[in-house]
Structure formats: structure tokens, C-alpha cells
ZADO-1210 file (C-alpha; in nm, 4 decimals, padded with zeros to 6 digits):
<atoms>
<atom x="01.4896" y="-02.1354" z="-02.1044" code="UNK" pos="1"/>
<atom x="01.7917" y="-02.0963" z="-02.3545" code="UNK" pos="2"/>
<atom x="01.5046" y="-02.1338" z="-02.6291" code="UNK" pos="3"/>
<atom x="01.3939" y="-01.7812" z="-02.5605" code="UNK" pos="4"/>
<atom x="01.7586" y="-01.6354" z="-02.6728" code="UNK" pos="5"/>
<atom x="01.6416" y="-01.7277" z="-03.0218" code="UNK" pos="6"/>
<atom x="01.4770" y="-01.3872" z="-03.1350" code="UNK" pos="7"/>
<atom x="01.2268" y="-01.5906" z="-03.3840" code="UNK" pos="8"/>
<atom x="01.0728" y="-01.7624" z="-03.0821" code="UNK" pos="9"/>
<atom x="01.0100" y="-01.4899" z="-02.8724" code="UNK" pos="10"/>
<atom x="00.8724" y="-01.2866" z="-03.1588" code="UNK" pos="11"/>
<atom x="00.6680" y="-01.5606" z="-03.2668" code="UNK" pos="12"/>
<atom x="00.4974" y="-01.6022" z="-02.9187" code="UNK" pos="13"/>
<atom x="00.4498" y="-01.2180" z="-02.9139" code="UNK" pos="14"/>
<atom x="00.2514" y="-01.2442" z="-03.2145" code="UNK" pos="15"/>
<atom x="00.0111" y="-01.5641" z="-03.0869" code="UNK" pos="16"/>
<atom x="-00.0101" y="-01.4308" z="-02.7681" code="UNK" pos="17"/>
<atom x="-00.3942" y="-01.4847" z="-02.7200" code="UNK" pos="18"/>
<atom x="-00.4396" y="-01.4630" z="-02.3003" code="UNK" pos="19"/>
<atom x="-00.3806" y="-01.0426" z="-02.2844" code="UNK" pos="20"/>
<atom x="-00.7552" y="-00.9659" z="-02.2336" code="UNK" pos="21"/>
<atom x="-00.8074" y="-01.3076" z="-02.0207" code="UNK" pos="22"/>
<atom x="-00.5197" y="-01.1992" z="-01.7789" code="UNK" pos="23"/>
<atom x="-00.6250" y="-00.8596" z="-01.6872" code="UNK" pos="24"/>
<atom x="-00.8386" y="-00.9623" z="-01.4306" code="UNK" pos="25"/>
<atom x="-00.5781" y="-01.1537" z="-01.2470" code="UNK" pos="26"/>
<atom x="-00.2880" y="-00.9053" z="-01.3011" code="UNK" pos="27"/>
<atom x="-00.5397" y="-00.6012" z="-01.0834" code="UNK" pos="28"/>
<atom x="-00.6118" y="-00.9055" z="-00.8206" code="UNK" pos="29"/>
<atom x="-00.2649" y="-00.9392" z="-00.7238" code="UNK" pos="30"/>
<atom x="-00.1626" y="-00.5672" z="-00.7209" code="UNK" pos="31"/>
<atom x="-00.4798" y="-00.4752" z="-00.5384" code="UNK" pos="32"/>
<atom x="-00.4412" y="-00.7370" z="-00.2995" code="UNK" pos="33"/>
<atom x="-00.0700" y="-00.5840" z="-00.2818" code="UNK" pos="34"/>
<atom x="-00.1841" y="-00.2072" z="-00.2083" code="UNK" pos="35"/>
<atom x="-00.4467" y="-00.3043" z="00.0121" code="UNK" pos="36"/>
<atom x="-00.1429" y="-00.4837" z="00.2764" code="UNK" pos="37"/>
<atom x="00.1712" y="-00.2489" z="00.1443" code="UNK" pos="38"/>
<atom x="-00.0228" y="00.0546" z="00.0019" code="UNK" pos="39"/>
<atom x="00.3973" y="00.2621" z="-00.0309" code="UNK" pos="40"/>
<atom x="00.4948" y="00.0152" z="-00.2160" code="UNK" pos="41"/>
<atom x="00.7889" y="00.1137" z="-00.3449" code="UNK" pos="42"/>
<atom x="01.0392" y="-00.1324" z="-00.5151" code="UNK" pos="43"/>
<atom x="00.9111" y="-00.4146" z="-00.7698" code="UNK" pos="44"/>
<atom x="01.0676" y="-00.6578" z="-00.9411" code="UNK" pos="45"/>
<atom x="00.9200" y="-00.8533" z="-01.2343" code="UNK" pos="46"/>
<atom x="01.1174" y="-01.1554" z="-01.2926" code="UNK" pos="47"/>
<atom x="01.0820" y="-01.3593" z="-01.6815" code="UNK" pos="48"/>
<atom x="00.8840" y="-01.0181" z="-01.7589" code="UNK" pos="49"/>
<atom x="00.8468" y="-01.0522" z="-02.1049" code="UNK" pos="50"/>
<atom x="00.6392" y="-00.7825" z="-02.2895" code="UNK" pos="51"/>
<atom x="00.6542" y="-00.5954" z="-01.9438" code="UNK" pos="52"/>
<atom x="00.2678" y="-00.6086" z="-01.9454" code="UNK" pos="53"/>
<atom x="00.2335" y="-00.7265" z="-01.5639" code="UNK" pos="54"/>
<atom x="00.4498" y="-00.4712" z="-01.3785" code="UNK" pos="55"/>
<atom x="00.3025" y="-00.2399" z="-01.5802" code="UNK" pos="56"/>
<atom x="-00.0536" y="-00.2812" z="-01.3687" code="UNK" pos="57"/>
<atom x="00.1982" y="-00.2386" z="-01.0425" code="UNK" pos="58"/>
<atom x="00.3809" y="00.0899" z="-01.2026" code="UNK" pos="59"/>
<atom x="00.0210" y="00.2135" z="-01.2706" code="UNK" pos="60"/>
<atom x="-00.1009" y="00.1519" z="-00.9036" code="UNK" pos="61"/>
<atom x="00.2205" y="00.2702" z="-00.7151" code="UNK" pos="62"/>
<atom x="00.3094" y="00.5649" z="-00.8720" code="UNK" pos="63"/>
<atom x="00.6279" y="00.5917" z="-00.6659" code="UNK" pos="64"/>
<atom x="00.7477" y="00.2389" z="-00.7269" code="UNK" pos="65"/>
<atom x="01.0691" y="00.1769" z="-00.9073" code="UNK" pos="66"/>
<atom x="01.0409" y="-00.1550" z="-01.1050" code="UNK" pos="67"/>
<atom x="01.3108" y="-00.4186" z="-01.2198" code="UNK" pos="68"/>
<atom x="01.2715" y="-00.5880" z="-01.5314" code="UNK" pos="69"/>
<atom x="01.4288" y="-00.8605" z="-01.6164" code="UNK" pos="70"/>
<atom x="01.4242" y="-01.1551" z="-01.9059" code="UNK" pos="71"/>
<atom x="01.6481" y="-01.3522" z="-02.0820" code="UNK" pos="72"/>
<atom x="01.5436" y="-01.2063" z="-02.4516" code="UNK" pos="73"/>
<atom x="01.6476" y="-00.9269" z="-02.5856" code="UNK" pos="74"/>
<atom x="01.3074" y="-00.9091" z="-02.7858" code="UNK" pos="75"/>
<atom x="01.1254" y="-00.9014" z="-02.5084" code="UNK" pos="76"/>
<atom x="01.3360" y="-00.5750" z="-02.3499" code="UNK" pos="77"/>
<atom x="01.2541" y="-00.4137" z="-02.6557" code="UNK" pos="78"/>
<atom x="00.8689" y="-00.4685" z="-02.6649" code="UNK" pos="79"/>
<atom x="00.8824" y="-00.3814" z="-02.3001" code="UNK" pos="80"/>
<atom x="01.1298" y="-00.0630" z="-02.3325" code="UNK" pos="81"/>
<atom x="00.8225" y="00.0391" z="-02.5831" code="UNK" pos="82"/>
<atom x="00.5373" y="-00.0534" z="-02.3327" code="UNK" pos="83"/>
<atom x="00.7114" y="00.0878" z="-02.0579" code="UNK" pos="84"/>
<atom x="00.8596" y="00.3920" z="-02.2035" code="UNK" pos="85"/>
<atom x="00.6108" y="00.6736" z="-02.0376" code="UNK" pos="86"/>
<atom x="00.7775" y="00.5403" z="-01.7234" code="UNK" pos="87"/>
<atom x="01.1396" y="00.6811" z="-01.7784" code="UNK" pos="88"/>
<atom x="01.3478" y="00.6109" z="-01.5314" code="UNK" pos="89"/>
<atom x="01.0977" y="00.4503" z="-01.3020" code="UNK" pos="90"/>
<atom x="01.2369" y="00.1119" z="-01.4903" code="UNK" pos="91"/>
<atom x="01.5717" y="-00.0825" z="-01.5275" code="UNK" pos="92"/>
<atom x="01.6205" y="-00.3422" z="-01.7306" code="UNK" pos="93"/>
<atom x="01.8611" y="-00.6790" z="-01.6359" code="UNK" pos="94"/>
<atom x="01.8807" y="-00.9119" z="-01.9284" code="UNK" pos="95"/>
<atom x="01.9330" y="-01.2419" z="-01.7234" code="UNK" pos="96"/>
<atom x="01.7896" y="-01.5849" z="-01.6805" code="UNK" pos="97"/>
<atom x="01.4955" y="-01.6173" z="-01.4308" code="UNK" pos="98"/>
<atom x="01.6382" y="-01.8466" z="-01.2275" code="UNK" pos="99"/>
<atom x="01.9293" y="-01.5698" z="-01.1784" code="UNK" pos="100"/>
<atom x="01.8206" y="-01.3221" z="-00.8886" code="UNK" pos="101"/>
<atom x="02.2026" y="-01.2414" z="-00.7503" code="UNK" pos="102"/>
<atom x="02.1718" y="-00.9136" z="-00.8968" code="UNK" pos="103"/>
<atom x="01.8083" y="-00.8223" z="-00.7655" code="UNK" pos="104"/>
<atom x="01.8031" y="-00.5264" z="-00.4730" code="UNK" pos="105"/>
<atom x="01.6985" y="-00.7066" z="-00.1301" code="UNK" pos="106"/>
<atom x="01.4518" y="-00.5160" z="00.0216" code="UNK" pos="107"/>
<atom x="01.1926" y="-00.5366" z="-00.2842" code="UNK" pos="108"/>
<atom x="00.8291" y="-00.4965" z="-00.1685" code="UNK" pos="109"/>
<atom x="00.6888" y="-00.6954" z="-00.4777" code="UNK" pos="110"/>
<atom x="00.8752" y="-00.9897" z="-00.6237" code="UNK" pos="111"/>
<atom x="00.6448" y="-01.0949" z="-00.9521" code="UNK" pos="112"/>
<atom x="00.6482" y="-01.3332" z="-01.2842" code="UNK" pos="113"/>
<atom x="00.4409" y="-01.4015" z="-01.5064" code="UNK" pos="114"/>
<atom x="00.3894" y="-01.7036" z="-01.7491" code="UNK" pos="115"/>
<atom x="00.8039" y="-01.7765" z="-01.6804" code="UNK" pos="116"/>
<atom x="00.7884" y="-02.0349" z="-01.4128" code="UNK" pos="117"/>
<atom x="00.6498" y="-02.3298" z="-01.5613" code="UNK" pos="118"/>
<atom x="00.9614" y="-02.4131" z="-01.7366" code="UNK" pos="119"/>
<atom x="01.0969" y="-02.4725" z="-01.4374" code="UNK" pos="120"/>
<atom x="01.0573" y="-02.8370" z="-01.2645" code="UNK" pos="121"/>
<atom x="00.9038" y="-02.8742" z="-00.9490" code="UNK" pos="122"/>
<atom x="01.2586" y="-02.8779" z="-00.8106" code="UNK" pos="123"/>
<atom x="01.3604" y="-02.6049" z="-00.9967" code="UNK" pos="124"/>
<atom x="01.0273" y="-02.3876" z="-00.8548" code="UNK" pos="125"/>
<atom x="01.1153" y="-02.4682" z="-00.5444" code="UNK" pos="126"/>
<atom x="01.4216" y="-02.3186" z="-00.5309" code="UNK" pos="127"/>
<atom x="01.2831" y="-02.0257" z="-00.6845" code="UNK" pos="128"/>
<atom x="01.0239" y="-01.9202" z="-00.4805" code="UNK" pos="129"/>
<atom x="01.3366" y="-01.9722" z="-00.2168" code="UNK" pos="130"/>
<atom x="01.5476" y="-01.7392" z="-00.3657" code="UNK" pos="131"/>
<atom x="01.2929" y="-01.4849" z="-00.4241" code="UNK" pos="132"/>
<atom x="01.2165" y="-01.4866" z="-00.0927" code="UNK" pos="133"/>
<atom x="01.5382" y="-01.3943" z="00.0629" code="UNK" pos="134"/>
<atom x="01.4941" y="-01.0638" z="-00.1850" code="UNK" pos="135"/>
<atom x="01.1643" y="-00.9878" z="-00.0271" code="UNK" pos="136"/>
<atom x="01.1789" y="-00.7144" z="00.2516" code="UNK" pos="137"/>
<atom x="00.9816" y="-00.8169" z="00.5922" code="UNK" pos="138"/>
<atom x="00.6054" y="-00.7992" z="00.4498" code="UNK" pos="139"/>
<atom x="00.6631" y="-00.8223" z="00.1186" code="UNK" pos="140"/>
<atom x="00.4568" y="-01.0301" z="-00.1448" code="UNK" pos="141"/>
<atom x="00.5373" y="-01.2782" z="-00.4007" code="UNK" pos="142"/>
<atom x="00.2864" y="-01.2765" z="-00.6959" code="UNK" pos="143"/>
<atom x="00.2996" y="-01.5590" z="-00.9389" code="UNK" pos="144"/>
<atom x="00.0566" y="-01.5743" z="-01.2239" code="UNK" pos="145"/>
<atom x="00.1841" y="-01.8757" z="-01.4947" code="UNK" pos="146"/>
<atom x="00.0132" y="-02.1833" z="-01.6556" code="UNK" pos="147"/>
<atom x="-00.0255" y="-02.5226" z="-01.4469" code="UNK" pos="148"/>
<atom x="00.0261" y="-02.9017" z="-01.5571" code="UNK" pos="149"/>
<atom x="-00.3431" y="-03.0942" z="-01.4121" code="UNK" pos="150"/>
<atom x="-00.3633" y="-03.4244" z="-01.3683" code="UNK" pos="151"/>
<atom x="-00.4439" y="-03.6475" z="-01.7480" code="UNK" pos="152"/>
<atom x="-00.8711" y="-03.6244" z="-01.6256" code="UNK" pos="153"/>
<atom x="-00.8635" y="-03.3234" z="-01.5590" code="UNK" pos="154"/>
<atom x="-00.6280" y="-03.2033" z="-01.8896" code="UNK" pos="155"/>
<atom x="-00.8499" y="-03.3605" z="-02.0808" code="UNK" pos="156"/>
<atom x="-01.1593" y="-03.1672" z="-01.9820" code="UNK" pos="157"/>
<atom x="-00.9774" y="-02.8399" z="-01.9877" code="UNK" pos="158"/>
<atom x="-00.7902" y="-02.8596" z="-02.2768" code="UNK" pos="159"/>
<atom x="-01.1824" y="-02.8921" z="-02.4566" code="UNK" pos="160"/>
<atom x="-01.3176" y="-02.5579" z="-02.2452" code="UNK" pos="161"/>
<atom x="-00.9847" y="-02.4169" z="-02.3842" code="UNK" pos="162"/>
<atom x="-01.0226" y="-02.5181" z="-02.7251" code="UNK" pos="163"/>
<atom x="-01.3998" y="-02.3597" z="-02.6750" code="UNK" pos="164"/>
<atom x="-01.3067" y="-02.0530" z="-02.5311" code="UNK" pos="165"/>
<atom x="-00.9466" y="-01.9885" z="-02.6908" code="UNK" pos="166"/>
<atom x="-00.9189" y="-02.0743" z="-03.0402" code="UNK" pos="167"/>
<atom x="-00.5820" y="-02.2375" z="-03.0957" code="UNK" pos="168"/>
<atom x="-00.3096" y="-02.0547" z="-03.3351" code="UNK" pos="169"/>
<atom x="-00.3215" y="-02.1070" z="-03.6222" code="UNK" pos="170"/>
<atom x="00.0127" y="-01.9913" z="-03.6904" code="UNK" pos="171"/>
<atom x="00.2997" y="-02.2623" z="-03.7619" code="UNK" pos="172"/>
<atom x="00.5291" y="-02.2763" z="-03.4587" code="UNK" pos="173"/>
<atom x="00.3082" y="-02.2068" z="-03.1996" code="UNK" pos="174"/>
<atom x="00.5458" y="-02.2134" z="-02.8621" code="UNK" pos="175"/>
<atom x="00.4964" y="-02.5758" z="-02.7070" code="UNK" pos="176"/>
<atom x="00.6485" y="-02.7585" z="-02.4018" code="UNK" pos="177"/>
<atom x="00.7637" y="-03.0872" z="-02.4227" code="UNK" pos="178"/>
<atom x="00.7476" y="-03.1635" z="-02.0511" code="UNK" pos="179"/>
<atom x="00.4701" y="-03.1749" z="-01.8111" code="UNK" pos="180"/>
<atom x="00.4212" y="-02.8272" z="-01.6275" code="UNK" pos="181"/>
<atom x="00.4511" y="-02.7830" z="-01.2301" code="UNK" pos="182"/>
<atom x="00.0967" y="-02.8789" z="-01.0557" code="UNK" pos="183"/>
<atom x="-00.0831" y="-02.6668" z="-00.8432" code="UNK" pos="184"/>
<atom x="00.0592" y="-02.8853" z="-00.5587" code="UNK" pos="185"/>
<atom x="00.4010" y="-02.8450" z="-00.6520" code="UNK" pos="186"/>
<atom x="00.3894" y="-02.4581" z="-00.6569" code="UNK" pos="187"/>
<atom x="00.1872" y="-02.4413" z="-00.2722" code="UNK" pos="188"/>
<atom x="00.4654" y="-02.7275" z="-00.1817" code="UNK" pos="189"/>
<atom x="00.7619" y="-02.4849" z="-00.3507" code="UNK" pos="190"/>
<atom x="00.5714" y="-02.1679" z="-00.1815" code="UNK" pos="191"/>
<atom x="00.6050" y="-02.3525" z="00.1950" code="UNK" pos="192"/>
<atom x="00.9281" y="-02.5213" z="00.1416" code="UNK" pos="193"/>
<atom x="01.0662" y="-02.1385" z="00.0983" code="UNK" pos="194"/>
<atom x="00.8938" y="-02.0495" z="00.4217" code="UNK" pos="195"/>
<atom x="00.5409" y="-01.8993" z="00.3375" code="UNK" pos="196"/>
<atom x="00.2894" y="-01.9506" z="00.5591" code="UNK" pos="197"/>
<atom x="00.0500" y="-01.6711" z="00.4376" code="UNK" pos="198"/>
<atom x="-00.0257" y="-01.8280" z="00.0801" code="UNK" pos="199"/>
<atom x="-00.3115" y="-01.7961" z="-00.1429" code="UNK" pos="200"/>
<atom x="-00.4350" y="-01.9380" z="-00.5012" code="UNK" pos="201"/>
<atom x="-00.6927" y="-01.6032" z="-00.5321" code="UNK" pos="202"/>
<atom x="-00.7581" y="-01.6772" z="-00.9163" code="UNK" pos="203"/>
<atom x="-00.8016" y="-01.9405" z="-01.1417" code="UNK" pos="204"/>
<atom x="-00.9038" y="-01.9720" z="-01.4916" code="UNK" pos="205"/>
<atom x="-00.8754" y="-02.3268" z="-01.6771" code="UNK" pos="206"/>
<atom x="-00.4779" y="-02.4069" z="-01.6490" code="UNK" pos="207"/>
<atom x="-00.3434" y="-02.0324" z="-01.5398" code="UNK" pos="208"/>
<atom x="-00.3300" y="-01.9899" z="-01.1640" code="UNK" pos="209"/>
<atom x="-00.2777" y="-01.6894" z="-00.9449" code="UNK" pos="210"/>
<atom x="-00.0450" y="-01.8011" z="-00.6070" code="UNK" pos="211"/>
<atom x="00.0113" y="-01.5484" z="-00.3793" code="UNK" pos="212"/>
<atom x="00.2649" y="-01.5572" z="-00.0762" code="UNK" pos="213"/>
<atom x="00.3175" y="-01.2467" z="00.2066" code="UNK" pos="214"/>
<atom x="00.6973" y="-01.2781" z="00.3576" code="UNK" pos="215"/>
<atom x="00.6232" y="-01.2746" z="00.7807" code="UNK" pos="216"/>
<atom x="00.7069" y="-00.9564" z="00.9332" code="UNK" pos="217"/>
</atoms>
């Protein structure tokens, strides 16, 4: 993740970032799903938050939720301090790694991240979704919406849709990843190994996957 300390990368991805209008849909799945189980929501957290643009939906829908921000760049906090700024003090802001959750509040209703946690290995995931959980009060949801590695067949036939449907950049630098992404397996195994039983995948669109998980209680 250190890559994203490097202002020029994270500005660069801000500016190619062609999946805002595709990911709308998802983003009101998962905070509808949310109010329609925990409708006083009150305490968020989105974790690898970027831009800011998915706890923004949640902010929206709970108007007297308190979120946590938190990323690792400090050009993301300031496109987010922008997007976010007609929420005052209804936001902090923790510049820290994603895979560093000492620091969140544990009794959050919402844990959430977006497009973060397939930089992670499926190790790495794992132990993720496993410290998120022990931040998530009795009842309380984990909402992951980020980018999947398929198997080479299936790769193959997405990456054309994609290439269809999504024009590639055509910007020099476009943000890459050298190693293969956690599966859709490995993020249902990671979501069970950190005690979920109530799990869902409620949205898919060719390699970006919406997993769900309600804490018991």
C-alpha cells in the first residue's frame, strides 16, 4: 500500500477514475440493505476511503451517523475533506494504513471499504475482515465493495466485456497491480474464518463484487 504515499499516484488514479457512475448502484445496495436491519445507525467507519465517495451514500442515509475516515494518502483526505465538507463535524479523519484499525471506536454499526482490499493477499484479507470484526458492535455490518482476481477463463472473457463497456485510460500511468487479486472464494473464506455466518455477495458487475457480512447479535 506504501505506493499510495506517493501524491502523483493517488492523484493520477483520481483523475482515471472511470467506475463513479458504475458504482452507484452498489454503494445504495449496501447502505439500504444496512438501514433496512440497523435503521439508527449511528457510527461508520470507512476504511482505505479514498475520495470519501462511499460513506458519503451512508452520511446521506443516516443523518445522525458520525463517520471515520481513514486512508493512507494525504491526497485522498484532501479530495475527501472537499467532498465531505457540508458534513462538518459529522467526519474525522485518521491518516493510517488499512490494515491499521487499533485506533477505530469499537462499537461501530458500519465497518466499510471500498476498492482498498484487493491489495491485500488472501492472508492478509483474512485477517482483515477479522479485525474489523472485533470493531463491529453486536449486529453490525461489514460492507466490502473492491475488484476481484477470476480464474485465467473467466479473466479472459471479462477483461473483453470490460474493454467493451469501459474504455481503458488512455492516460500514461494508469494504476496497475502486479499480483493476482483475492478471488471471490478467498473473500467468503476470509468473511467465515472471522466468524460471519450471515454473508452475502448482493452485487456483481464484471470483476467488482459487493460482500456483505451482519456480526451475530
Amino acid at each position: 500500500m506504501s505506493e499510495w504515499l506517493d501524491p502523483n499516484v493517488a492523484t493520477s488514479w483520481l483523475e482515471q477514475d472511470k467506475l463513479v457512475g458504475f458504482l452507484v448502484l452498489p454503494r445504495r445496495i449496501a447502505a439500504t440493505l444496512v438501514a433496512g436491519d440497523r435503521p439508527r445507525t449511528k457510527l461508520v467507519a470507512d476504511i482505505g476511503s479514498g475520495p470519501g465517495d462511499f460513506l458519503e451514500v451512508l452520511l446521506d442515509l443516516f443523518p445522525a451517523a458520525h463517520g471515520v475516515w481513514t486512508d493512507v494518502s494525504t491526497v485522498m483526505a484532501d479530495a475527501a475533506r472537499e467532498r465531505l465538507a457540508r458534513f462538518g463535524d459529522r467526519v474525522s479523519y485518521q491518516l493510517t494504513d488499512m490494515t491499521n484499525l487499533a485506533d477505530l471506536p469499537g462499537d461501530l454499526d458500519v465497518v466499510m471499504t471500498s476498492r482498498a482490499s484487493h491489495h491485500l493477499d488472501p492472508a492478509q484479507l483474512a485477517r482483515f475482515y477479522t479485525e474489523a470484526a472485533e470493531h463491529l458492535a453486536p449486529g453490525g455490518w461489514l460492507l466490502n465493495l473492491d475488484h476481484i482476481g477470476p480464474g485465467p477463463v473467466w479473466d479472459a472473457r471479462l477483461r473483453a466485456v470490460r474493454k467493451q463497456l469501459i474504455p481503458p485510460s488512455d492516460k500514461a500511468g494508469a494504476h496497475q497491480h502486479s499480483d493476482a487479486l483475492p478471488s471471490v472464494t478467498d473473500h467468503l473464506e476470509g468473511l467465515a474464518k472471522a466468524g460471519f455466518t450471515d454473508l452475502e455477495m448482493p452485487w456483481r458487475g464484471l470483476y467488482t463484487c459487493l460482500f456483505t457480512a451482519r456480526r451475530d447479535g
